[in-house]
N, C-alpha and C positions, 0 to 999 in steps of 0.2 A: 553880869549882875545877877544876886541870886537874893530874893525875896525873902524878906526877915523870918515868913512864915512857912517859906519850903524849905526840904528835908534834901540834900544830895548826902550820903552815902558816902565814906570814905574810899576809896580804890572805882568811884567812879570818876568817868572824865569826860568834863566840859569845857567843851571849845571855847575861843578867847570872842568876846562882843556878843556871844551868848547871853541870852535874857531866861531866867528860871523866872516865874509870877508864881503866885500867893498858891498856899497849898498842895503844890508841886512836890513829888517823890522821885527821886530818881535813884534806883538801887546802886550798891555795888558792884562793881562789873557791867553797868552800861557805858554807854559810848555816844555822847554829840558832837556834833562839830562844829564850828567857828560860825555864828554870826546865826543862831536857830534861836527861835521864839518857842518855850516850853509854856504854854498856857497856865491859866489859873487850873488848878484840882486836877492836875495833869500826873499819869504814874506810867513811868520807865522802868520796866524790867528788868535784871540784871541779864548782858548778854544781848541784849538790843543797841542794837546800831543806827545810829541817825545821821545822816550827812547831813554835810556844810549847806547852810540856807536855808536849811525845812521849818515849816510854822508847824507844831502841833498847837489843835485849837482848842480851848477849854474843855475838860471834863473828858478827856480822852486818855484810854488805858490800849499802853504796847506790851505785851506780852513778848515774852522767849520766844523768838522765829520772827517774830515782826524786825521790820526795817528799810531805811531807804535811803540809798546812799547819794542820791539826786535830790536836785533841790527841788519841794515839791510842798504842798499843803494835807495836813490830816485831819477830819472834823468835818462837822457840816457846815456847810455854805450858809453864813446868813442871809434869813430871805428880804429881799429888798420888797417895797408897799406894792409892785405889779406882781409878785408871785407869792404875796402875804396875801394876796385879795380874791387868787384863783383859789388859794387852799381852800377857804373856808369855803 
């Protein structure tokens, strides 16, 4: 699924049950794979590699050399109201 309002790039490749959200860029010559969640204002590189399973999380930029071919999360951690309450 790729979001009416994100940008993929011709000669790039998204894996199949892949989710592209709103405002998303994924260059030319990147690389996801099967079953990733590309967040909202989310920009892929060309030449960046994402394996099968990974969440990139809103408003995250991967740059040329970034990559992860393990399924894993990128972004910050939303904070839950017990470490929303220590910040402040």
């Amino acid at each position: 699924m790729v979001h009416g309002t994100a940008v993929v790039e011709p000669g790039a490749s998204v894996g199949p049950g892949t989710r592209v959200w709103h405002h998303a860029h994924v260059r030319d010559g990147a690389v996801i794979g099967a079953g990733c969640t590309i967040g909202k204002n989310v920009f892929v590189d060309g030449g960046v590699v994402v394996g099968d399973r990974v969440k990139v999380q809103n408003n995250v930029s991967l740059y040329r050399g970034c990559g992860s071919r393990t399924p894993s999360s990128w972004g910050r951690a939303p904070s839950s109201p017990t470490t929303a309450s220590r910040e402040r």
